[in-house]
N, CA, C and O atoms as a GROMACS GRO file, in nm:
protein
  508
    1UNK      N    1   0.085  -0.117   0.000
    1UNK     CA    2   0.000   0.000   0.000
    1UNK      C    3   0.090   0.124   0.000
    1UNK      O    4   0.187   0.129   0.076
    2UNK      N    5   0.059   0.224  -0.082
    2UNK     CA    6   0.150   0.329  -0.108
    2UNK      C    7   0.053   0.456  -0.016
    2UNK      O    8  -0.067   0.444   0.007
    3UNK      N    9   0.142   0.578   0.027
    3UNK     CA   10   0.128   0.687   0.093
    3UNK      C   11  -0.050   0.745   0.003
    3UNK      O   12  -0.132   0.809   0.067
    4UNK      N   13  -0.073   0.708  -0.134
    4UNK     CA   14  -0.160   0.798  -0.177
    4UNK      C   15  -0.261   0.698  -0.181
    4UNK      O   16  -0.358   0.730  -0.249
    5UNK      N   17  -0.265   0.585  -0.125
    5UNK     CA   18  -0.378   0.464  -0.159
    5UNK      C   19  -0.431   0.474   0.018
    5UNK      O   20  -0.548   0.446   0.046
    6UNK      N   21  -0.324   0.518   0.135
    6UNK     CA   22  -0.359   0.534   0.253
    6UNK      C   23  -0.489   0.648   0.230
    6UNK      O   24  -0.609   0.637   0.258
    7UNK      N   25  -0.410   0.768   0.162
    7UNK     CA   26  -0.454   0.905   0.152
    7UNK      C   27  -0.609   0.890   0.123
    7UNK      O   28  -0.691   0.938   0.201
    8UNK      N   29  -0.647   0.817   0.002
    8UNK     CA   30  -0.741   0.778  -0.058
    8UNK      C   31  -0.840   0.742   0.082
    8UNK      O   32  -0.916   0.818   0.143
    9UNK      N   33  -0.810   0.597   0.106
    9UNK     CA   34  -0.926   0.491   0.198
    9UNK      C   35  -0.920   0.601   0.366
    9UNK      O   36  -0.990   0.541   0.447
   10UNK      N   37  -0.879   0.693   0.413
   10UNK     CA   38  -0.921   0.768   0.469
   10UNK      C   39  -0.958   0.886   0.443
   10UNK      O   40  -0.995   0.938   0.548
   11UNK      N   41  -0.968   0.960   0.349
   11UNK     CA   42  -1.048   1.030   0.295
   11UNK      C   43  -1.180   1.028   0.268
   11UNK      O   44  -1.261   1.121   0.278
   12UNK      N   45  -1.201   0.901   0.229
   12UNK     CA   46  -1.305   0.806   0.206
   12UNK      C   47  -1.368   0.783   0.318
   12UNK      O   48  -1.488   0.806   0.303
   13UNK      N   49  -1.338   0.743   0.439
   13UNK     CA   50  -1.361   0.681   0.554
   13UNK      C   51  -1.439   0.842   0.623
   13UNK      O   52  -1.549   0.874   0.668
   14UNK      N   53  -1.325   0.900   0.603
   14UNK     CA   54  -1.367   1.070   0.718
   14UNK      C   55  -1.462   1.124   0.646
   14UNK      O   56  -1.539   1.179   0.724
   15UNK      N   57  -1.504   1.139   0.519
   15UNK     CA   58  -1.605   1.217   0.399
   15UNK      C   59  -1.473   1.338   0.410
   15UNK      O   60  -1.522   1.427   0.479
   16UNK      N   61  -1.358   1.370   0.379
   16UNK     CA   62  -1.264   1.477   0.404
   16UNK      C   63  -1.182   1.498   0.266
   16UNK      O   64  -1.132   1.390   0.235
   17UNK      N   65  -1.156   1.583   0.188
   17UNK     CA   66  -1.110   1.561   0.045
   17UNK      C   67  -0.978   1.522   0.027
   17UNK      O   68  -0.901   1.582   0.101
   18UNK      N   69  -0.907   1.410  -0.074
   18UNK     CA   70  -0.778   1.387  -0.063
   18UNK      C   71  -0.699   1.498  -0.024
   18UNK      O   72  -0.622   1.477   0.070
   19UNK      N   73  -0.702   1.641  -0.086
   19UNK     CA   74  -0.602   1.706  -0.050
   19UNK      C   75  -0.562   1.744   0.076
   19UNK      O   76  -0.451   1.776   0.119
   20UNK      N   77  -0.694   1.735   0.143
   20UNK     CA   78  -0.694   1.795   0.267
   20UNK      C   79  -0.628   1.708   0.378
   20UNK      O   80  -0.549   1.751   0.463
   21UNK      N   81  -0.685   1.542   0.361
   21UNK     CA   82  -0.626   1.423   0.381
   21UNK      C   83  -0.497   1.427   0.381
   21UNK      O   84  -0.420   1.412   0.476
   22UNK      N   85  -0.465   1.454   0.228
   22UNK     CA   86  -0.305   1.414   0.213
   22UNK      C   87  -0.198   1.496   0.280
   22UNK      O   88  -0.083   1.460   0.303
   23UNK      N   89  -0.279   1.660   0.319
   23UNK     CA   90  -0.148   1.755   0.415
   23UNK      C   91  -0.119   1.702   0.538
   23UNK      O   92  -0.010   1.683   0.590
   24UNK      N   93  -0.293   1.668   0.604
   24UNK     CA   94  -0.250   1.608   0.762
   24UNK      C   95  -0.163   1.445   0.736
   24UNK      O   96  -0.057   1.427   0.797
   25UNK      N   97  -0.216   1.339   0.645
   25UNK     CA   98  -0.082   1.236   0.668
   25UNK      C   99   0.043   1.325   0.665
   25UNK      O  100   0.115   1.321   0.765
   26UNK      N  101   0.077   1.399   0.570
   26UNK     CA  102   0.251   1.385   0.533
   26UNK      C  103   0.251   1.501   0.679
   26UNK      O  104   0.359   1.494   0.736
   27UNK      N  105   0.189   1.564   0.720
   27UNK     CA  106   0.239   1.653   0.823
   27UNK      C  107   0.226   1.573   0.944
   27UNK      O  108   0.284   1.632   1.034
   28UNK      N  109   0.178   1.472   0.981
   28UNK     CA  110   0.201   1.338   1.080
   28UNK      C  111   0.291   1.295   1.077
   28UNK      O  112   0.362   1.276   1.176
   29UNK      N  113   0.337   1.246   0.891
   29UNK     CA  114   0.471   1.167   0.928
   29UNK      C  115   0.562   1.295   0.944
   29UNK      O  116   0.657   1.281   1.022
   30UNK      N  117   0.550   1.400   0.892
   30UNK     CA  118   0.678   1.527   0.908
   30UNK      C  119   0.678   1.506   1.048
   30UNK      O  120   0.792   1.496   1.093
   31UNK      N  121   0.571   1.496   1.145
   31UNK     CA  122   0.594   1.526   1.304
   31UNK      C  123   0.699   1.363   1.354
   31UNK      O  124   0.799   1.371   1.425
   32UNK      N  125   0.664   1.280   1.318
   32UNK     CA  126   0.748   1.166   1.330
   32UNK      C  127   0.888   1.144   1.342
   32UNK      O  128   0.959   1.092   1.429
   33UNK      N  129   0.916   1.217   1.195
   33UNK     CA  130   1.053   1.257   1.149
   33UNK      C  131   1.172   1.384   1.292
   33UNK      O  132   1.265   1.400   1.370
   34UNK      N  133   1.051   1.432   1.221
   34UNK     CA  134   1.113   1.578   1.332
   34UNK      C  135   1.143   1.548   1.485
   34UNK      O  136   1.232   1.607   1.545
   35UNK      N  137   1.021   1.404   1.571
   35UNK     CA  138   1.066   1.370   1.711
   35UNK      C  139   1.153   1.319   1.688
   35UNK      O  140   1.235   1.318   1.780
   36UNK      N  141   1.193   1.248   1.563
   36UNK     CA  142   1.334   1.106   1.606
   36UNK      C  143   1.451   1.180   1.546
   36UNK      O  144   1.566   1.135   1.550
   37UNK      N  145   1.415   1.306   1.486
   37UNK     CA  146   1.561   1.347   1.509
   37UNK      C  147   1.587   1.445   1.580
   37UNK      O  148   1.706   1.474   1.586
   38UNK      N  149   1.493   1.529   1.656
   38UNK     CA  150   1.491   1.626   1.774
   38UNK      C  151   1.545   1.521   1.874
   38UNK      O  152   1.657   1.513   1.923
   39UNK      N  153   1.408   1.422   1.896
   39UNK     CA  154   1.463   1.335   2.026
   39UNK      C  155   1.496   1.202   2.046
   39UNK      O  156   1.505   1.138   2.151
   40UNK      N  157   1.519   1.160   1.894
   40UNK     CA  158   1.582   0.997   1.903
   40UNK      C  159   1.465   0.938   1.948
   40UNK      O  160   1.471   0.822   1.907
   41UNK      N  161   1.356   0.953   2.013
   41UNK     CA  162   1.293   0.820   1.966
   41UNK      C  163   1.096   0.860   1.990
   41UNK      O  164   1.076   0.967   2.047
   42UNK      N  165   0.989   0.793   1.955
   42UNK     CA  166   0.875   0.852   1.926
   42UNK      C  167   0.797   0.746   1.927
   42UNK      O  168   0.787   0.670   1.831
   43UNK      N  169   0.706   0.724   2.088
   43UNK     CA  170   0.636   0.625   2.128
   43UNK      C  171   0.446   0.668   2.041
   43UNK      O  172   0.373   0.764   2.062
   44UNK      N  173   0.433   0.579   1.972
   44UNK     CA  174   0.221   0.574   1.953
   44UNK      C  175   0.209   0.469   2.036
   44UNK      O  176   0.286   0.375   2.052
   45UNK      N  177   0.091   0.495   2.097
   45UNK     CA  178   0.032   0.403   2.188
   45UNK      C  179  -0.012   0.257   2.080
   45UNK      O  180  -0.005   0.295   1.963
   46UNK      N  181  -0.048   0.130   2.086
   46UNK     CA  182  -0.117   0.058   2.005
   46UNK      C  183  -0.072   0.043   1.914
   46UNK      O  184  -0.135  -0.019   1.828
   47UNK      N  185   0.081   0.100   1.879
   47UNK     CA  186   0.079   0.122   1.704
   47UNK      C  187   0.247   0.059   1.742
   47UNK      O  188   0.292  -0.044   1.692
   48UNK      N  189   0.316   0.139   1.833
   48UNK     CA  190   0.462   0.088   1.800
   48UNK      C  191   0.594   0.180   1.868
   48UNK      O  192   0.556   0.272   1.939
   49UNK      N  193   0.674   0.171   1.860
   49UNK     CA  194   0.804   0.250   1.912
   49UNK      C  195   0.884   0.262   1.801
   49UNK      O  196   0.923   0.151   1.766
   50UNK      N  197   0.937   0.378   1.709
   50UNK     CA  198   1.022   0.393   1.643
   50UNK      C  199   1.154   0.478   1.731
   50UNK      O  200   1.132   0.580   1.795
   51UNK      N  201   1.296   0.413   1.718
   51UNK     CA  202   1.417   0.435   1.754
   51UNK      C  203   1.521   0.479   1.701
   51UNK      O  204   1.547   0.420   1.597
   52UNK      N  205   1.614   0.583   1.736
   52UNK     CA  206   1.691   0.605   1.643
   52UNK      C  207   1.823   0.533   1.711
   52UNK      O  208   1.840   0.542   1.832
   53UNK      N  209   1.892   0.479   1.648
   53UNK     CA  210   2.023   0.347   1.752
   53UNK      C  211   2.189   0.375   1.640
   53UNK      O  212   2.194   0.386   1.517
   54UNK      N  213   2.267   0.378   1.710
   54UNK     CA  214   2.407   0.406   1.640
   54UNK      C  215   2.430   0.228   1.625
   54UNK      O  216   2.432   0.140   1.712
   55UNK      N  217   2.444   0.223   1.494
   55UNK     CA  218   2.517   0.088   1.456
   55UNK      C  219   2.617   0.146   1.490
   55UNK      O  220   2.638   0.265   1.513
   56UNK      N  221   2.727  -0.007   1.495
   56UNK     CA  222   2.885  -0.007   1.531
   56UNK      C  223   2.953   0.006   1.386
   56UNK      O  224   2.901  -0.021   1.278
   57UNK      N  225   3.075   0.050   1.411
   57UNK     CA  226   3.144   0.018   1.262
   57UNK      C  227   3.194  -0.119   1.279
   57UNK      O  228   3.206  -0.194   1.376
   58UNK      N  229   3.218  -0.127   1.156
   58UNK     CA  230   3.254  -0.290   1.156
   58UNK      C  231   3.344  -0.267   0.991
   58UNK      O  232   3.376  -0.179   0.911
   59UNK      N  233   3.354  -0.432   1.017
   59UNK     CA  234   3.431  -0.467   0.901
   59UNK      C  235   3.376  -0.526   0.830
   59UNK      O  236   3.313  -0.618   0.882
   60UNK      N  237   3.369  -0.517   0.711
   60UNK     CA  238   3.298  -0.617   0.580
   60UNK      C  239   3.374  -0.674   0.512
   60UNK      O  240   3.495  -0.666   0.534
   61UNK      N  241   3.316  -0.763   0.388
   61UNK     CA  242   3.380  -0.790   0.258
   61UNK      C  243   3.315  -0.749   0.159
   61UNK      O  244   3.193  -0.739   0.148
   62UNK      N  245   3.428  -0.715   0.056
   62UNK     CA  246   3.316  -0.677  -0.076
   62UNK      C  247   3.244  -0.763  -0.191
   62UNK      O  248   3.306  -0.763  -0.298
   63UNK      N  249   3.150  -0.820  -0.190
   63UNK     CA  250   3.127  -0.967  -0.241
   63UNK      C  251   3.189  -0.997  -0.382
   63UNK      O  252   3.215  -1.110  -0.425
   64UNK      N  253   3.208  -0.877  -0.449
   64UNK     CA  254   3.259  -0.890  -0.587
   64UNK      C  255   3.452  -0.956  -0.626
   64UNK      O  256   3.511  -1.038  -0.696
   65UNK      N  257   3.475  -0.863  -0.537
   65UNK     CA  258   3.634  -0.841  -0.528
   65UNK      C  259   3.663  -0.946  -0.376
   65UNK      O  260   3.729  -1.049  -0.395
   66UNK      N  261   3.638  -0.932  -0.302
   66UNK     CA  262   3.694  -1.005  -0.157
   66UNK      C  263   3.733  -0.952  -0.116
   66UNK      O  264   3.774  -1.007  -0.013
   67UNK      N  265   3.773  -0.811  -0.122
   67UNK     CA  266   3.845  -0.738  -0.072
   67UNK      C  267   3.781  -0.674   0.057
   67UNK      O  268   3.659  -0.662   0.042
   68UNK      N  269   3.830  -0.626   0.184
   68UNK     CA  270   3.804  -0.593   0.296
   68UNK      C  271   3.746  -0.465   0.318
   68UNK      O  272   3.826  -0.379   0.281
   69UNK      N  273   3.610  -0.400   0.376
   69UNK     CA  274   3.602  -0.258   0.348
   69UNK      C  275   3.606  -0.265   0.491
   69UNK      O  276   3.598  -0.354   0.576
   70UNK      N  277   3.629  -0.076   0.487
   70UNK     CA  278   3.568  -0.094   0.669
   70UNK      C  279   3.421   0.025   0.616
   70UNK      O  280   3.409   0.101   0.520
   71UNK      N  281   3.317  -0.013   0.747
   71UNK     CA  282   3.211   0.061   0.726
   71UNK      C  283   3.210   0.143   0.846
   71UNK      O  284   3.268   0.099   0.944
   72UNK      N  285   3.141   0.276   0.854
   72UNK     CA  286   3.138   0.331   0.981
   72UNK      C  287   3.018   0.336   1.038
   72UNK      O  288   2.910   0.301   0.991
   73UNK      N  289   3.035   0.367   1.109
   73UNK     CA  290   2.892   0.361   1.218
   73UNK      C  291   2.820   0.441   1.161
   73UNK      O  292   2.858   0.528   1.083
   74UNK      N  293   2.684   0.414   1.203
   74UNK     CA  294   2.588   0.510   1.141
   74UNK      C  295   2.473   0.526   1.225
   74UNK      O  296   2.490   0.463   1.329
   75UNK      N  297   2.357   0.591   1.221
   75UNK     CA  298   2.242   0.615   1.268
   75UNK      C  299   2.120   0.562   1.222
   75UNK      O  300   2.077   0.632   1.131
   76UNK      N  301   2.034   0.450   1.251
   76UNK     CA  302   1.933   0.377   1.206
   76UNK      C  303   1.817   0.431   1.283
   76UNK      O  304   1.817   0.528   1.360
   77UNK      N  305   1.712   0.346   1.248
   77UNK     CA  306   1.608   0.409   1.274
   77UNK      C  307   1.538   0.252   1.295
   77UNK      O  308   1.528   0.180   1.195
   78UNK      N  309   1.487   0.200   1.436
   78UNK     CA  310   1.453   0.066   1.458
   78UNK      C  311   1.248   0.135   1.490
   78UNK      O  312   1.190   0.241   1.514
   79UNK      N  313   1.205  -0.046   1.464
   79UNK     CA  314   1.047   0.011   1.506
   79UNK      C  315   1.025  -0.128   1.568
   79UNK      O  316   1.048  -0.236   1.512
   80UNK      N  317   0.964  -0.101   1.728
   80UNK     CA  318   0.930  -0.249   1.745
   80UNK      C  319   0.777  -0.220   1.775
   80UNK      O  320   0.739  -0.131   1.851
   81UNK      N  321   0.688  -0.314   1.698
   81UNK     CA  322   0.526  -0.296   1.725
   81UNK      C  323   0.493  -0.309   1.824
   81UNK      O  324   0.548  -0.373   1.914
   82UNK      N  325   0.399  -0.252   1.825
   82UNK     CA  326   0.322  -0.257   2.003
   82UNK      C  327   0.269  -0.402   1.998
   82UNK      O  328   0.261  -0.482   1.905
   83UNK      N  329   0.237  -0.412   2.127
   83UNK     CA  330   0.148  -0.561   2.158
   83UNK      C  331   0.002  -0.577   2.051
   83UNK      O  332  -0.029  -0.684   2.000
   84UNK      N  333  -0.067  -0.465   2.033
   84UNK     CA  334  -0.169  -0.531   1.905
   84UNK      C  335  -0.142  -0.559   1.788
   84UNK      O  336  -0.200  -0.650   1.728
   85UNK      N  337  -0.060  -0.496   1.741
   85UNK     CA  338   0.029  -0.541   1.620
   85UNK      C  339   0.062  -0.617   1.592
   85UNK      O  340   0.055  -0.677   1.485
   86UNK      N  341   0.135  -0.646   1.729
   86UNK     CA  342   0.218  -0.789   1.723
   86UNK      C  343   0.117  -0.879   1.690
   86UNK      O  344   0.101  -0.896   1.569
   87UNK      N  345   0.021  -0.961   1.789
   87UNK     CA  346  -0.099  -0.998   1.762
   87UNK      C  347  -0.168  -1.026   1.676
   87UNK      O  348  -0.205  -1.142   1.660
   88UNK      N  349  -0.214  -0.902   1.577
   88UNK     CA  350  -0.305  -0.905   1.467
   88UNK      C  351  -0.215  -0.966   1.357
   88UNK      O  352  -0.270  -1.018   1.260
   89UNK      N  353  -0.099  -0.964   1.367
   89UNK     CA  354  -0.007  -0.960   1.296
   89UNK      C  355   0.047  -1.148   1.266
   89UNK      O  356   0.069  -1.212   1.163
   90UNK      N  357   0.048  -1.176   1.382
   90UNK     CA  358   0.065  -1.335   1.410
   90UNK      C  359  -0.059  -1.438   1.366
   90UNK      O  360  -0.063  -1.552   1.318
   91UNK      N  361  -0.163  -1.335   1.407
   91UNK     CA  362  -0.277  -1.404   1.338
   91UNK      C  363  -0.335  -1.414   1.218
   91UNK      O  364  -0.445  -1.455   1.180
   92UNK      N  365  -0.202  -1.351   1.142
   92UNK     CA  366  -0.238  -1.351   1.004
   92UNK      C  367  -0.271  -1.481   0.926
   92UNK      O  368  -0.269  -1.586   0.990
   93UNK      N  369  -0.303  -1.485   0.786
   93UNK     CA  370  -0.304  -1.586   0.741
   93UNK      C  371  -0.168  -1.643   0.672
   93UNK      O  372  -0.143  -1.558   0.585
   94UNK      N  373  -0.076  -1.737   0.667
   94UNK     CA  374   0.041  -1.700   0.605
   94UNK      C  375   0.034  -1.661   0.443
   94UNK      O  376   0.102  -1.588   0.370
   95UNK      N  377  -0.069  -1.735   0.425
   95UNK     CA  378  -0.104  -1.738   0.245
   95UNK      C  379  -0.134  -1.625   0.192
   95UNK      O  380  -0.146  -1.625   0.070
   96UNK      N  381  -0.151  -1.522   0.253
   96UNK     CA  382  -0.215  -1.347   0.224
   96UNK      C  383  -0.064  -1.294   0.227
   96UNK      O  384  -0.048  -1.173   0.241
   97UNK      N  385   0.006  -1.347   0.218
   97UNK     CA  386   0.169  -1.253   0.260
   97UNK      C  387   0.248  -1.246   0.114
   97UNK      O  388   0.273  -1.360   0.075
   98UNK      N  389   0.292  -1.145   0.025
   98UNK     CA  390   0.292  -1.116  -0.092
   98UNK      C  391   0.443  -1.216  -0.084
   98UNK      O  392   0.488  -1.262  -0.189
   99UNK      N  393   0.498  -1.236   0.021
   99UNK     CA  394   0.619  -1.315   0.011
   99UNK      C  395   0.615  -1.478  -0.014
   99UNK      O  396   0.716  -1.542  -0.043
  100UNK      N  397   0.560  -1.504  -0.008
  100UNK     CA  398   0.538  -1.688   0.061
  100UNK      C  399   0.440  -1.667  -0.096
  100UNK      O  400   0.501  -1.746  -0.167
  101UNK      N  401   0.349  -1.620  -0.168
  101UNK     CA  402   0.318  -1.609  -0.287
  101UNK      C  403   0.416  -1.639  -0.404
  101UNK      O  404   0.395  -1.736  -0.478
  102UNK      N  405   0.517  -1.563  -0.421
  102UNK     CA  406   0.675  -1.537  -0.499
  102UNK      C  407   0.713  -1.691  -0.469
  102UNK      O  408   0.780  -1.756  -0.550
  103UNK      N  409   0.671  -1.737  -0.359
  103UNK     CA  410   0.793  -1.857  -0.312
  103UNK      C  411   0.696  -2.029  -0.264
  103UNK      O  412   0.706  -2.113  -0.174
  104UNK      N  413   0.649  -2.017  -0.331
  104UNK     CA  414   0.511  -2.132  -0.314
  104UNK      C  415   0.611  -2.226  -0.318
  104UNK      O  416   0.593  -2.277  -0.208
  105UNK      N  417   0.705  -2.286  -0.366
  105UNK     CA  418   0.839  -2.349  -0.376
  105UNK      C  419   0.920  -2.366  -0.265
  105UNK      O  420   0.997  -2.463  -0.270
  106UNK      N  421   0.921  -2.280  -0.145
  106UNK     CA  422   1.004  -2.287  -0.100
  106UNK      C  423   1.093  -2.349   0.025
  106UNK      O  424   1.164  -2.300   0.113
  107UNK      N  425   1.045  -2.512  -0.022
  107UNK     CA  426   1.096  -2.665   0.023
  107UNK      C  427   1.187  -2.669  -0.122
  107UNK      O  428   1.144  -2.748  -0.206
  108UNK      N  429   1.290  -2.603  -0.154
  108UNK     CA  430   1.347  -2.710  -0.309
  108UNK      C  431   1.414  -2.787  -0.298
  108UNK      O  432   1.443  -2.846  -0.402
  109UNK      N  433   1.485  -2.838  -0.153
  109UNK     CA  434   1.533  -2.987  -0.146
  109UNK      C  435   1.432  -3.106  -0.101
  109UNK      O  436   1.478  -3.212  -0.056
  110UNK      N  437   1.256  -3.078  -0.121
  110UNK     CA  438   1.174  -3.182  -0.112
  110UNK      C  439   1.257  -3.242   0.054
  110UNK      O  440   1.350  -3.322   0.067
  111UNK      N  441   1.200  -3.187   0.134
  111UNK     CA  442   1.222  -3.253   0.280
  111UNK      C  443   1.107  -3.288   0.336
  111UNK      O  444   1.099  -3.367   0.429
  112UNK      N  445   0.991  -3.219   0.271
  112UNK     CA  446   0.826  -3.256   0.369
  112UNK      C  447   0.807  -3.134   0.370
  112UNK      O  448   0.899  -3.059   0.337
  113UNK      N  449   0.674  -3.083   0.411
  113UNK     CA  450   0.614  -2.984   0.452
  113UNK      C  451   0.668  -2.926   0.576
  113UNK      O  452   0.740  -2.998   0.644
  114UNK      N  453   0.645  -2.819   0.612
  114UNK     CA  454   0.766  -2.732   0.723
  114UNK      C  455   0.618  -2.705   0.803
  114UNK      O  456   0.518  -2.649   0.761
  115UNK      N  457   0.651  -2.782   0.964
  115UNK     CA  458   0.600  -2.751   1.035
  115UNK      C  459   0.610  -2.664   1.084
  115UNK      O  460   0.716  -2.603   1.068
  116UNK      N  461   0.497  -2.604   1.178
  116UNK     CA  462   0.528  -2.467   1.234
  116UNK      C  463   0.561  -2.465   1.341
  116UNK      O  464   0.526  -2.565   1.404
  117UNK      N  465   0.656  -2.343   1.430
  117UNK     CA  466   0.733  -2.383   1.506
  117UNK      C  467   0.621  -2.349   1.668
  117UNK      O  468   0.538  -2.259   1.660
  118UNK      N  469   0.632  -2.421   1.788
  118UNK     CA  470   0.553  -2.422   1.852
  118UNK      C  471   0.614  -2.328   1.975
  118UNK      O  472   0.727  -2.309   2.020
  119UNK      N  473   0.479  -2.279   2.005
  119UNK     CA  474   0.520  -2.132   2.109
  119UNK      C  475   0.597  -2.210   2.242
  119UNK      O  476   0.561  -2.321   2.282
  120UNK      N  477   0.687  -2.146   2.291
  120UNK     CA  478   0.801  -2.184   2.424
  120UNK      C  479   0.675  -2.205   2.527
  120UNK      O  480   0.586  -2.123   2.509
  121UNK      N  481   0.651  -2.298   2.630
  121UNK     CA  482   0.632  -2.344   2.726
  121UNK      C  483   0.667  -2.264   2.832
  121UNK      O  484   0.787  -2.275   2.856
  122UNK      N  485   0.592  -2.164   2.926
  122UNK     CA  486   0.653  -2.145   3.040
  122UNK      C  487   0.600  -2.207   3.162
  122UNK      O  488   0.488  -2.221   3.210
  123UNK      N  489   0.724  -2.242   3.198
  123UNK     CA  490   0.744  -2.301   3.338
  123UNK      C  491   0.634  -2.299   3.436
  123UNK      O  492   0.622  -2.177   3.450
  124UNK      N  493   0.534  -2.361   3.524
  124UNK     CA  494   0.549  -2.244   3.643
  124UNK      C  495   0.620  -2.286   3.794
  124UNK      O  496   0.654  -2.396   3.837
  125UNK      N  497   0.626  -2.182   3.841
  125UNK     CA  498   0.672  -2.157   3.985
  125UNK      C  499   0.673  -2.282   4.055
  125UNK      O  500   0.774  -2.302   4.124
  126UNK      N  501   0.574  -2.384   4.054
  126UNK     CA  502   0.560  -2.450   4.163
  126UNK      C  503   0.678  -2.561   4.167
  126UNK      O  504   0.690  -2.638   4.262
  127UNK      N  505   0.748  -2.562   4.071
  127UNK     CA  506   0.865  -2.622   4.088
  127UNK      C  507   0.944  -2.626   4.175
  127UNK      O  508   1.047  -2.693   4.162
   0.00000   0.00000   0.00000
C-alpha cells in the first residue's frame, strides 16, 4: 500500500477531500521525522516505538572483489510494534503474505512440509 492509496481509503472513511487528507498524513509523518531526530525516539500508543540506535562500525567484505572494506557507524532508525500489532499480525493468514506467494516453492530440497514452530512453554513456579 503506497502513501496515496492510505490518503485515498481515509479520505473516504472521514467524507474529508484527498487534498486535505493528504497535508494532515505527510504533516504526521513530518511530526514523526522531526521527534526522532529532535529526540531519538517517538512512542504511539497501540501502534509501535520507532528508535533512532548508532550501529557499530565494523568490518565487511566486498562480495565482488573479496576485498576488505571498513564501514562506519551510522544512525538507524529501529520500530518495534506494540502488543496489538504484534498480535493481529501473528494471526495472520500465512497465504495473504505477498512473500510466501513469490515462493510457493520454498521446500526445493523436497524434505516434507515445514512444520510450524511451537510457542516456548513457560514453566510455572511451583517447581
Amino acid at each position: 500500500m503506497t502513501k496515496k492509496e492510505i490518503v485515498k481509503k481515509i479520505s473516504e472513511d472521514i467524507n474529508l477531500t484527498q487534498l486535505k487528507t493528504k497535508d494532515i498524513v505527510q504533516r504526521t509523518l513530518d511530526a514523526i521525522i522531526q521527534t526522532l531526530v529532535s529526540e531519538g525516539r517517538i512512542e504511539l500508543r497501540n501502534f509501535g516505538v520507532f528508535e533512532v540506535k548508532q550501529r557499530a562500525p565494523r568490518k565487511a567484505r566486498n562480495p565482488r572483489t573479496g576485498a576488505k572494506v571498513y564501514v562506519p557507524s551510522k544512525n538507524v532508525v529501529t520500530f518495534k510494534p506494540g502488543k496489538e500489532m504484534e498480535e493481529l499480525v501473528r494471526k495472520m493468514n500465512p497465504e495473504n503474505l505477498p512473500l510466501l506467494e513469490a515462493s510457493a516453492d520454498a521446500d526445493l530440497d523436497s524434505n516434507g512440509p515445514v512444520e510450524p514452530v511451537a510457542e516456548p512453554q513457560t514453566s510455572s513456579s511451583a517447581d
